[in-house]
TORTI-262209 format. One line per 10 residues: for each residue x, y, z of C-alpha. Coordinates in nm, 3 decimals. Last residue first. Example, Ala and Ser with C-alpha at 12.3 -4.5 7.8 and 13.67 -1.06 7.14 Angstrom:
! TORTI-262209
1.367 -0.106 0.714; 1.230 -0.450 0.780
END
This chain:
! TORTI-262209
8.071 12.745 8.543; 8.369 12.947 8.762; 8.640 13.073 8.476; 9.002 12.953 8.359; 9.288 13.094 8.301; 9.564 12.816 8.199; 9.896 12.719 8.315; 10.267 12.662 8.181; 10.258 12.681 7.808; 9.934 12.946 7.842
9.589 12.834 7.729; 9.262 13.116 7.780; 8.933 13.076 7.856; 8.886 12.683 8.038; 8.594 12.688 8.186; 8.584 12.548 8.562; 8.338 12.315 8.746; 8.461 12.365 9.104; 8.584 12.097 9.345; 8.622 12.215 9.716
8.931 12.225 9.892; 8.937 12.599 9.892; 8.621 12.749 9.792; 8.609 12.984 10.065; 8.888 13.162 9.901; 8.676 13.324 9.626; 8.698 13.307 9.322; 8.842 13.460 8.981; 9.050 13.174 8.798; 9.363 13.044 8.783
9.384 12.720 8.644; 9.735 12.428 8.733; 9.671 12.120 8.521; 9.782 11.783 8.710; 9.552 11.612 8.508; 9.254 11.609 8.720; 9.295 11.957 8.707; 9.437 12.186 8.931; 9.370 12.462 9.177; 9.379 12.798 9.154
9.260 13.189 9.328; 9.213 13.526 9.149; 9.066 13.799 9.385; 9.426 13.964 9.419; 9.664 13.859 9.116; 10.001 13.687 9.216; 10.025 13.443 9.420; 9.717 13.317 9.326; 9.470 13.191 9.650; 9.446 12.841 9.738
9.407 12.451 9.618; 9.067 12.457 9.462; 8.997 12.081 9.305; 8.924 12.179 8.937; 8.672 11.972 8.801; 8.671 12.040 8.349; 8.470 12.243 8.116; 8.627 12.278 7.821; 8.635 12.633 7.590; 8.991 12.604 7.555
9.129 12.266 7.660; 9.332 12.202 7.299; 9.497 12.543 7.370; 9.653 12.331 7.668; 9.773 12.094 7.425; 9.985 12.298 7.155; 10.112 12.543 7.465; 10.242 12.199 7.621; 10.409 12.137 7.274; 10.527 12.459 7.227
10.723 12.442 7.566; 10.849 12.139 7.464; 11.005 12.221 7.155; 11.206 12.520 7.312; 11.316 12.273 7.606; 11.409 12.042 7.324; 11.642 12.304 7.178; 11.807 12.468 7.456; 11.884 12.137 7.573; 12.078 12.061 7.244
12.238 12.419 7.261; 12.348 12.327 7.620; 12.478 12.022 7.507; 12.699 12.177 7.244; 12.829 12.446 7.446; 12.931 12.139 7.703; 13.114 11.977 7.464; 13.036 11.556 7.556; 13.289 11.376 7.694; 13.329 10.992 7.555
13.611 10.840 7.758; 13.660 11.014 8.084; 13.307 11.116 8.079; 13.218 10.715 8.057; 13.422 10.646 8.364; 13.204 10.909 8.573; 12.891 10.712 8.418; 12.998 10.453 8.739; 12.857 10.721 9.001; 13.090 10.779 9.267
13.087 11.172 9.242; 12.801 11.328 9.018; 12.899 11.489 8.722; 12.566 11.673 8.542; 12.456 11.543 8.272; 12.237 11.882 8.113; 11.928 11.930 8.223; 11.526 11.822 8.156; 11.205 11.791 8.344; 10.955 11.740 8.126
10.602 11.914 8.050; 10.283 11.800 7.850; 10.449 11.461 7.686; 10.381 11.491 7.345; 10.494 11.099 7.263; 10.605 11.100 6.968; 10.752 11.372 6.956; 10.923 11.382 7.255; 11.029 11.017 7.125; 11.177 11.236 6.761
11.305 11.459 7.001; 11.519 11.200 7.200; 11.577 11.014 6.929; 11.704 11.360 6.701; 11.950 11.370 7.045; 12.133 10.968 6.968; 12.188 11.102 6.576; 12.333 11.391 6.716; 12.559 11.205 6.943; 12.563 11.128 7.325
12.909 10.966 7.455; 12.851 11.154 7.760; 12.496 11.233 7.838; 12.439 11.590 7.708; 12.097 11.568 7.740; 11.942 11.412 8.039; 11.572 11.409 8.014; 11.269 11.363 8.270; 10.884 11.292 8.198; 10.570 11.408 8.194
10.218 11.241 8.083; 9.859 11.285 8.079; 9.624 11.022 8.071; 9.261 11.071 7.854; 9.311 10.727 7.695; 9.344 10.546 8.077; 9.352 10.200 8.035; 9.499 10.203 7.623; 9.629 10.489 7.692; 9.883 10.344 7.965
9.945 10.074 7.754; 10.096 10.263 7.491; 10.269 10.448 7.673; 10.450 10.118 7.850; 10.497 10.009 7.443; 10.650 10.362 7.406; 10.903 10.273 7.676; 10.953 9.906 7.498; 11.060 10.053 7.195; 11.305 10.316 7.317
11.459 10.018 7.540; 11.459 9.931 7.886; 11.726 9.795 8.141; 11.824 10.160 8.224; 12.149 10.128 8.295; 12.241 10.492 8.137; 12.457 10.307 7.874; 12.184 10.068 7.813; 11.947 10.395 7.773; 12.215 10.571 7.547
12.194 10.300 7.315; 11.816 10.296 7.287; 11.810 10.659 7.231; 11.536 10.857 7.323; 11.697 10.951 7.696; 11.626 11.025 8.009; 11.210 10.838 7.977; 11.073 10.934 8.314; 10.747 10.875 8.404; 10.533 11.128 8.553
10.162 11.006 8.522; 9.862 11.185 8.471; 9.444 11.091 8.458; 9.443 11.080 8.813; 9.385 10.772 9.032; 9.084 10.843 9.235; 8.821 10.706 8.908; 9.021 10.350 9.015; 8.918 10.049 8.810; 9.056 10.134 8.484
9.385 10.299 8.614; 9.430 10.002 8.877; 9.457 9.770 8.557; 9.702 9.940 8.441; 9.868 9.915 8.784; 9.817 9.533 8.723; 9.986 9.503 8.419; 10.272 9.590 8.531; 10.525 9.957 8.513; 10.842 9.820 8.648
11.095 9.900 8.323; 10.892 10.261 8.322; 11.003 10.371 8.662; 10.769 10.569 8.845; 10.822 10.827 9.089; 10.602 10.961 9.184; 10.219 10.885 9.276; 9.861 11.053 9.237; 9.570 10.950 9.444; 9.255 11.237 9.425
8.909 11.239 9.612; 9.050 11.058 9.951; 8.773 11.089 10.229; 8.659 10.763 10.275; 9.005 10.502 10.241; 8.916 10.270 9.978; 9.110 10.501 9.734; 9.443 10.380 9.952; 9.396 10.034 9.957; 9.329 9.981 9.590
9.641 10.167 9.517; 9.880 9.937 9.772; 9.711 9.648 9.576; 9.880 9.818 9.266; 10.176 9.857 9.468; 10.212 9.539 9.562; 10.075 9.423 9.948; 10.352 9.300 10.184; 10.337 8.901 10.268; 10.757 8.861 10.191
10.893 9.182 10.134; 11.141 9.226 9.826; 10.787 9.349 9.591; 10.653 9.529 9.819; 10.716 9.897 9.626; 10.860 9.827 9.307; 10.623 10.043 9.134; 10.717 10.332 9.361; 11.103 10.342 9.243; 11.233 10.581 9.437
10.910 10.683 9.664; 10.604 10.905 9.717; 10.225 10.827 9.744; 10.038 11.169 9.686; 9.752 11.216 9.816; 9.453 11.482 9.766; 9.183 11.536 9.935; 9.322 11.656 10.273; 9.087 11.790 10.570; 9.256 11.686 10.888
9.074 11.349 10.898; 9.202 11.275 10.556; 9.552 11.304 10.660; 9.494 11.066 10.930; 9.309 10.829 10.718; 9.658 10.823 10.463; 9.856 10.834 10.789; 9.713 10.513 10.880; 9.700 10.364 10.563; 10.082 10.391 10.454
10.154 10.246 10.797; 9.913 9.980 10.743; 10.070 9.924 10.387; 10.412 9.844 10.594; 10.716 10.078 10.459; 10.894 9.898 10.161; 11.317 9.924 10.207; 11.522 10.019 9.929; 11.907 10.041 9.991; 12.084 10.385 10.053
11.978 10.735 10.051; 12.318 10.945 9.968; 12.458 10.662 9.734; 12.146 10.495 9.609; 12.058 10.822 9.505; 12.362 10.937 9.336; 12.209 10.868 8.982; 12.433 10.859 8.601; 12.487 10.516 8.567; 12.135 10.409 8.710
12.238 10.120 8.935; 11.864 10.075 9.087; 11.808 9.958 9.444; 11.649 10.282 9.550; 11.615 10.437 9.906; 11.322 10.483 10.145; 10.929 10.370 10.071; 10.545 10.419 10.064; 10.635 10.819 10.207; 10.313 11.010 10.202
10.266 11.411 10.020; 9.977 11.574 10.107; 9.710 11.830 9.899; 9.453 12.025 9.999; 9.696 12.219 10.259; 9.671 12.444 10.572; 9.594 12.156 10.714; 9.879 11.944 10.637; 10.122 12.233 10.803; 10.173 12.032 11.123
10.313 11.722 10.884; 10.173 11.439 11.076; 10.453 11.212 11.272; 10.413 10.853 11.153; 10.801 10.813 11.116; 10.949 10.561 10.916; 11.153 10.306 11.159; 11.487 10.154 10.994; 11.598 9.905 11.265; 11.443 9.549 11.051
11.601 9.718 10.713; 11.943 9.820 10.866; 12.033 10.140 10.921; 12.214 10.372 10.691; 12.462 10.613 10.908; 12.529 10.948 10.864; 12.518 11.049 11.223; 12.727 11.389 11.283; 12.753 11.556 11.565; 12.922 11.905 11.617
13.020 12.124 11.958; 12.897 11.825 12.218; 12.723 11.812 12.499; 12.440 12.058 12.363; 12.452 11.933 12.033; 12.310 11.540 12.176; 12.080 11.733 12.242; 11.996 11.794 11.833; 12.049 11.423 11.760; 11.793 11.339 12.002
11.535 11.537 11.860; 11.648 11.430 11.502; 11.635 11.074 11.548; 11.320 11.025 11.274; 11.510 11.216 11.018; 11.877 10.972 11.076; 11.795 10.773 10.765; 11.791 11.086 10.555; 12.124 11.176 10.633; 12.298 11.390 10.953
12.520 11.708 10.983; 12.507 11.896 11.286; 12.651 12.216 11.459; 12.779 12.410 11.213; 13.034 12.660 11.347; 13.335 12.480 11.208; 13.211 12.465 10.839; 13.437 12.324 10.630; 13.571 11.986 10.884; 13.180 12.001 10.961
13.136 11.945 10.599; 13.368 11.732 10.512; 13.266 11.478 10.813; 12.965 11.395 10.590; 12.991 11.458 10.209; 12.722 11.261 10.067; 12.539 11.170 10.376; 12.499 11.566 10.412; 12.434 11.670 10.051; 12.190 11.423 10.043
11.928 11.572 10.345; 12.065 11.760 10.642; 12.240 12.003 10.701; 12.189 12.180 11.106; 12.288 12.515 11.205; 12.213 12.609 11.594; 12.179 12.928 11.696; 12.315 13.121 12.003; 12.635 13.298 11.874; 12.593 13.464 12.161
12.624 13.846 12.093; 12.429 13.712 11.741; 12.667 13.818 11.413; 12.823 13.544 11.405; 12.512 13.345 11.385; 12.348 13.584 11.125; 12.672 13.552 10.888; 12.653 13.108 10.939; 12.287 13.137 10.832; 12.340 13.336 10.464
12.714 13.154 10.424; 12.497 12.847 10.490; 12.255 12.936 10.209; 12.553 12.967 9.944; 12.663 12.676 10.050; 12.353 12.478 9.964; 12.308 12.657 9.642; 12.585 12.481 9.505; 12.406 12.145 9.590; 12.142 12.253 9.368
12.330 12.341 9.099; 12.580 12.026 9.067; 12.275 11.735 9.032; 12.150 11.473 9.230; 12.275 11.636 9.540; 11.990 11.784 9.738; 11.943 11.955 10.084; 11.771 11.959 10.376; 11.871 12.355 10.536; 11.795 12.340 10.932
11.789 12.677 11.136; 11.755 12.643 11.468; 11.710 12.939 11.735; 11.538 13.135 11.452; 11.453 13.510 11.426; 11.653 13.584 11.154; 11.606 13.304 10.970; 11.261 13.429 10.870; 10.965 13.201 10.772; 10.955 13.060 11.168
10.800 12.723 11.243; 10.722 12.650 11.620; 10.952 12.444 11.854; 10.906 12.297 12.192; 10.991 11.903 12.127; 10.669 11.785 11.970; 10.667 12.115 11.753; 11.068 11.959 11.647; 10.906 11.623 11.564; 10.643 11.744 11.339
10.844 11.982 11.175; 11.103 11.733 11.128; 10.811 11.491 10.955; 10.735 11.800 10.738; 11.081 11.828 10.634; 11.126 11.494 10.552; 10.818 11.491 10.237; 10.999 11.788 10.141; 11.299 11.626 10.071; 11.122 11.304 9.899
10.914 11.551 9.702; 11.238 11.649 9.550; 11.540 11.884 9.623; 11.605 12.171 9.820; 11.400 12.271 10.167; 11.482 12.574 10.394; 11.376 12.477 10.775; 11.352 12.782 10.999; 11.307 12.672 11.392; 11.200 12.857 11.644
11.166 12.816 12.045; 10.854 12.855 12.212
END
């Protein structure tokens, strides 16, 4: 069989395609390889919603383009895929003569024709956003969901949103729902290949259905999902807090499969930041969402992303932001510095209120400081608990140890045995770390 080696950057929504290329490539002749050496194909799906990860990009395909120069040959073909690719399209074949294809998310499902399509010609590119009625999600099963508890499911492409700062609707176009059936289907096929876990993945989840007339909501989405037999766990991301309704509360009183933790990201603290950001929510009305939440759900547990350094950010608009981390003790976050992102309107904004980049660095420095002894603050709360720990694997680090997480998302390690993978286990909680806890077998 041929070989291909598929190196992933980005969010769930990355990995999420790199499964369904597996899927179509084994259909096609080809078996997953973990070294690039050996590969006939090598595909890197990349990211762009931020400056460091699309760095890395290039600094991968000067790793794949040596190895092909090097073969007597030349016989491999280098693919990009992903947002870097619909972002910068013809530039990167015009960079990178020896690449063979560049091609955007929408194009995932054509990849087995885009890649003969190589063979006639020296570089194809198909960055092209298809229509809502020609846009088909593919049903392809992940051929690694097996050696997995856990399994990530596509309820939707693209994002609507004008977020100032976001190149998402850039690089993955318009929104468009994918049928509940779909959703269903691959939710029962998952389960009949051993999965407990799922993981609904989107945009802007809670707006899933909503511009499709007869489609379920996503709360009604939720209900459909934990009535498949078979699914322990339903978790979903991302959520955006000016779409959070009543009725997904509702779903986290009615549902025991819907975990106790939520990401839901706040960016800023600052109300006036926010409208800046396009947000269309305010400090007070986040909190209200929060709120809410623990009012359906009082053991939830939530995380969040920041942006610090958001031009025209002062100190006063910052102490928000850590008086809301505050206030909210969110148990991780995903936070960075504004990073320039071509096309997006806050581009303007930079021009007019830049922000010192030594300063926001020591203003990220800060909250990430703060947040890491808040998480320590919590997960010391859990020692001595007994809590289910669905077993995901062995550690990758200490021999006889294996983990799993908590109904809250919390990763324990804990002495085991490997046999207990995708089982649930009563664990003690012994020890609290900022990032984990140790944990022992009841």
């Amino acid at each position: 069989m041929k070989k291909a080696y598929i190196r992933t950057f980005g969010c769930q929504m990355n990995v999420y395609d790199t499964g369904k290329m597996l899927a179509l490539l084994k259909n096609d002749g080809y078996e997953e390889t973990h070294e690039m050496d050996e590969a006939d194909l090598v595909i890197v799906n990349t990211c762009s919603i931020r400056e460091k990860p699309e760095l890395k990009v290039h600094s991968f395909l000067g790793e794949a383009r040596k190895i092909k120069r090097n073969r007597p040959k030349k016989d491999m073909t280098i693919a990009i895929s992903g947002c870097v690719a619909q972002q910068e399209g013809q530039n990167l074949l015009n960079r990178y003569p020896d690449v063979n294809l560049v091609f955007g998310p929408d194009a995932v499902p054509n990849i087995s024709t885009l890649l003969s399509a190589t063979y006639n010609q020296k570089q194809v590119l198909d960055t092209t956003f298809l229509d809502e009625a020609d846009y088909v999600f593919a049903s392809d099963i992940d051929p690694n969901a097996t050696q997995r508890v856990g399994a990530f499911v596509t309820i939707q492409k693209g994002c609507d949103n004008k977020c100032t700062f976001c190149i998402v609707p850039t690089t993955r176009g318009k929104e468009v729902s994918r049928p509940s059936d779909q959703i269903v289907a691959e939710v029962r096929a998952l389960v009949e290949q051993g999965i407990k876990e799922i993981t609904l993945i989107g945009q802007n989840v809670n707006s899933y259905g909503l511009k499709k007339s007869g489609e379920r909501t996503f709360a009604q989405l939720l209900y459909a999902v934990a009535d498949v037999p078979g699914v322990e766990r339903i978790r979903y991301t991302t959520s955006h807090p000016r779409d959070m309704g009543l009725d997904v509360m509702q779903a986290y009183r009615d549902l025991p499969q819907l975990c106790s933790q939520l990401h839901l990201p706040v960016q800023s603290g600052s109300s006036r930041i926010l409208r800046r950001m396009k947000r269309f929510y305010t400090r007070e009305r986040y909190l209200e969402v929060v709120d809410q939440l623990r009012s359906a759900r009082p053991d939830i547990v939530l995380s969040t992303d920041f942006i610090i350094g958001f031009p025209g950010e002062t100190d006063a608009d910052f102490e928000q932001t850590m008086s809301l981390l505050e206030d909210v003790r969110f148990h991780s976050s995903f936070s960075f510095k504004y990073s320039e992102r071509p096309g997006t309107p806050a581009l303007r904004l930079v021009e007019r209120d830049p922000i010192d980049q030594i300063l926001a660095g020591e203003r990220l420095m800060h909250l990430q400081k703060r947040q890491r002894e808040i998480a320590q603050e919590e997960h010391m709360l859990l020692e001595g608990m007994v809590v289910p720990v669905l077993v995901e694997g062995p550690s990758r680090h200490d021999e006889g140890v294996i983990c799993g997480r908590t109904h809250t998302f919390k990763t324990v390690n804990f002495p085991g045995d490997v046999a207990w993978v995708g089982q649930t286990r009563k664990i003690r909680i012994t020890k609290a770390f900022a990032n984990s806890l140790r944990g022992e077998a009841v």
